[in-house]
N, C-alpha and C positions, 0 to 999 in steps of 0.2 A: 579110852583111858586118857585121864589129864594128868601132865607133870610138870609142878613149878621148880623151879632152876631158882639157886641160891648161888651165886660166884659166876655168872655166864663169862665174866672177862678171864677168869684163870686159864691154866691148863688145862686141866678137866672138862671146866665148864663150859671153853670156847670148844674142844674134841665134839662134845655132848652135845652142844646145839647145832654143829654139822652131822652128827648124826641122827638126831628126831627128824631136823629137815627134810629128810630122805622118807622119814616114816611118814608115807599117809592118813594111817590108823592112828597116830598118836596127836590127840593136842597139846601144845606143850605152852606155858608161861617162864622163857626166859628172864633174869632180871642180875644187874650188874650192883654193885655198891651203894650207886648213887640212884639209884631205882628202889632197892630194898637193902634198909640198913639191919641186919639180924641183928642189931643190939637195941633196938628201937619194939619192945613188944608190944607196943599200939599199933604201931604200923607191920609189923609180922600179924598180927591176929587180922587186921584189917585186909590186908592181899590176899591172906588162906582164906580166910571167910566169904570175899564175893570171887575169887576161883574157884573153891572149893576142888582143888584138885585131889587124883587117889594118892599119888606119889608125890613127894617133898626129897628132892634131892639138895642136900648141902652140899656144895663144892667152892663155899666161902672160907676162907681161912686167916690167920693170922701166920707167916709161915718163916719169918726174921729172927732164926735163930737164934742168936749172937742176942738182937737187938733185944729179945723176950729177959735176959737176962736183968734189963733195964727195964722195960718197960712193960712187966709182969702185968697190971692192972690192966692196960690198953688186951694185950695178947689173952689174958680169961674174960674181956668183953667179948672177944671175936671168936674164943676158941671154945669156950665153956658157956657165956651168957646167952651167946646167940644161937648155937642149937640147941640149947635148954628151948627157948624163944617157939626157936620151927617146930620142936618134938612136939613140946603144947597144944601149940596151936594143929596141929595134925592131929594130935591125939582128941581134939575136939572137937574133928570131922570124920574119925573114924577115917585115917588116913593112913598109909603109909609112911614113913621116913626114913629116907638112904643116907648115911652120914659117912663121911671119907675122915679118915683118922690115919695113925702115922706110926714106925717102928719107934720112935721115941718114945715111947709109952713104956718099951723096956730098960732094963739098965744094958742093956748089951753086951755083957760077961758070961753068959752061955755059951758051951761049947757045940751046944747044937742049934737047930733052925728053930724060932718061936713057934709056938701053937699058940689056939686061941686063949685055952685056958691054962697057957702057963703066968705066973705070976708077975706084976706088973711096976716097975719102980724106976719110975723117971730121972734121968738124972739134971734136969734142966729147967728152967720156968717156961718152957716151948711143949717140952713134953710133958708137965704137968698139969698146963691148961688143955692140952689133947685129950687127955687121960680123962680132967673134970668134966669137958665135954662130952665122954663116952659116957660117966656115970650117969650124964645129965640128962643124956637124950634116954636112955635105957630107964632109968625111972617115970622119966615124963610121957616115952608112949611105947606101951606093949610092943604094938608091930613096928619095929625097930631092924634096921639091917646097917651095921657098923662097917665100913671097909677098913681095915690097916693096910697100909700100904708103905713103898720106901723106893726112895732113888726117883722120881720121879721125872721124868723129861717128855718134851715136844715139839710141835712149830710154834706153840704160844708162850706169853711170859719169859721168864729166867729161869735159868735151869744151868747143869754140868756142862751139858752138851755143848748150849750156845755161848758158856764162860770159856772151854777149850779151843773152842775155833776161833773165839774172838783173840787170845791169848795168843794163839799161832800165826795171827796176821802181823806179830809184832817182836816175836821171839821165835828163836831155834833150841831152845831147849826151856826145859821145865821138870818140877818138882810136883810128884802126885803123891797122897798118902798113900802107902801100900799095905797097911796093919788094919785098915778098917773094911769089913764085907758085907757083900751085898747083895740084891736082887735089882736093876735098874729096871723100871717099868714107864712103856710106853705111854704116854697118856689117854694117846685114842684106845689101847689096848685097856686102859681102864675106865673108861667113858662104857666103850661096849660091853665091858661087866656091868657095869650099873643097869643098861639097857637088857642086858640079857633079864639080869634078875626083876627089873620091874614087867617085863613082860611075863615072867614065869609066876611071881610072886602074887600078883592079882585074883587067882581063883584060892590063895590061904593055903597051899598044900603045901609048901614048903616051910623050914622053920626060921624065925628070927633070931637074931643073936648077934655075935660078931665073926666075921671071916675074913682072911689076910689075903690077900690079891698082890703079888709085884712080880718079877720077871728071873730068867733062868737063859742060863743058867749064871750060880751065885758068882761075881766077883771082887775085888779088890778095887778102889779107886784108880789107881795106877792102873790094873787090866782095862778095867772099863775106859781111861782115856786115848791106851795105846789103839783098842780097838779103832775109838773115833777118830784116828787120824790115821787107823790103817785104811778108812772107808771113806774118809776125806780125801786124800791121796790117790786113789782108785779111781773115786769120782772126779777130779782136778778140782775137789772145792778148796785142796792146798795143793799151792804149785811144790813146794818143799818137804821133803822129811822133820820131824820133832822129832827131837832126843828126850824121853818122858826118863826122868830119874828118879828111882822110889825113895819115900822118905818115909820117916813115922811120923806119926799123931804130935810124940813131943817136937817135934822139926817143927812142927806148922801149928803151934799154940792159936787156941781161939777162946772167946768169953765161955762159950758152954761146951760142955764134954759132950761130944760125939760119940755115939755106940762103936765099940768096936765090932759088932756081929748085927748088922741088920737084916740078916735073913731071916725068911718067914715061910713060915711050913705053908701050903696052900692045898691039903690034900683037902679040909673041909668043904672048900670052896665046889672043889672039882667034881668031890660025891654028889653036894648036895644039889648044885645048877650045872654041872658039864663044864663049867669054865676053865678054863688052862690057863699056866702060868704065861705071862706077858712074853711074847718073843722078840726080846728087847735088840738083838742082831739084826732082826729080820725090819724090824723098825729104822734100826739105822743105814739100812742101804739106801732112804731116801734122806741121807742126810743133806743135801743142798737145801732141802724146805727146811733146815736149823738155822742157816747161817745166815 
């Protein structure tokens, strides 16, 4: 099996290519930004074409919240153009395509956990290039496998994680939202999803579509950073206690509206590949490899 890698420098991407390394049986084509530009579809058709690999994972992203606000055009280059781009060109190798998507796809005013096929209403120019990118890739190639996912952290990139610790080298107390929920998921924990399913997915017996992947159990911002500094503290990666004070959503005004409910149902996931939800605790006991 061959798999070309779309974002190798992210979160994902970096997890993902420590994990193929390990696989013998797998050939893989990592490639970073400056290697493969997915908004560039001469040079996306041109990489697929002399790889020809079975699986096309995207773990490129545009992912500047706030910024998307502003600069909408740039973030549906990245988020909607360019797996439109990979799906294509997969789809013209009789290919695979794994593409990583996001809870902001919802309006996040549900009082229950998302499912796949609950209805979909972004409230941001972040998550509405997410969204275009789902429809994009699902039109342009049948064998399609969409991930949502939320909360995302790891040893690579920016993330929550490595904002609270960085924050507690410099402060003894702080302000976390505590009106917004969630599922915080591993990164390696969803690297090894994708691997799961490209290994299972190759013989066609499972079905395409989209499935929610992120971590359990659901918390609050505020829970999830007390956590981090209960396991900082434990570990000596803080010499000190943080006093974390709950705030709300309006305390802490930002350009784009944040879900207040980012949880995501993942029973689909679990029937249809055995995957389980991210054990986003169990993840942070190594949390020195954040700081």
């Amino acid at each position: 099996m061959k798999i070309l890698i779309a974002g190798k420098n992210g979160q994902v991407g970096s997890c993902l290519v420590d994990l193929l390394e390990a696989q013998a049986e797998l050939t893989f084509l990592a490639l970073a930004s400056e290697e493969l530009d997915i908004t560039d579809p001469v040079q996306v058709d041109k990489i697929v074409t002399e790889f020809r690999p079975n699986i096309i994972v995207n773990a490129a992203a545009y992912t500047a919240v706030d910024k998307a606000e502003q600069e909408c055009e740039l973030a549906n280059a990245i988020n909607r153009d360019g797996p439109q781009h990979l799906a294509l060109a997969a789809n013209k190798i009789n290919a695979v395509i794994i593409h990583i998507s996001t809870d902001y796809v919802f309006d996040g005013d549900s009082a229950e956990s998302y499912t796949e096929s609950d209805v979909t209403a972004p409230q941001g120019e972040y998550g509405r290039s997410k969204l275009a990118g789902e429809q994009a890739v699902a039109q342009a190639c049948p064998k399609h496998i969409i991930l949502r996912t939320a909360w995302v952290f790891g040893e690579h990139g920016n993330n929550f994680v490595k904002t609270m610790l960085g924050l507690a080298k410099t402060r003894d107390t702080l302000g976390v939202v505590a009106d917004q929920f969630g599922g915080p998921t591993y990164a390696g924990d969803l690297a090894n999803a994708i691997l799961t399913i490209s290994k299972l997915i190759a013989p066609e017996n499972h079905v395409y579509g989209i499935y929610h992947f992120s971590g359990f159990p659901h918390v609050s911002w505020h829970t999830f950073a007390e956590k981090i500094f209960e396991i900082a503290l434990k570990q000596d990666v803080l010499v000190q206690p943080i006093q974390v004070n709950p705030i709300t959503t309006l305390d802490y005004p930002t350009p784009a509206k944040r879900p207040a409910n980012s949880r995501l149902n993942c029973d689909k996931i679990n029937n249809e590949f055995g995957i389980k939800q991210s054990d986003w605790q169990a993840a942070l006991e190594r949390i020195e490899e954040y700081s």
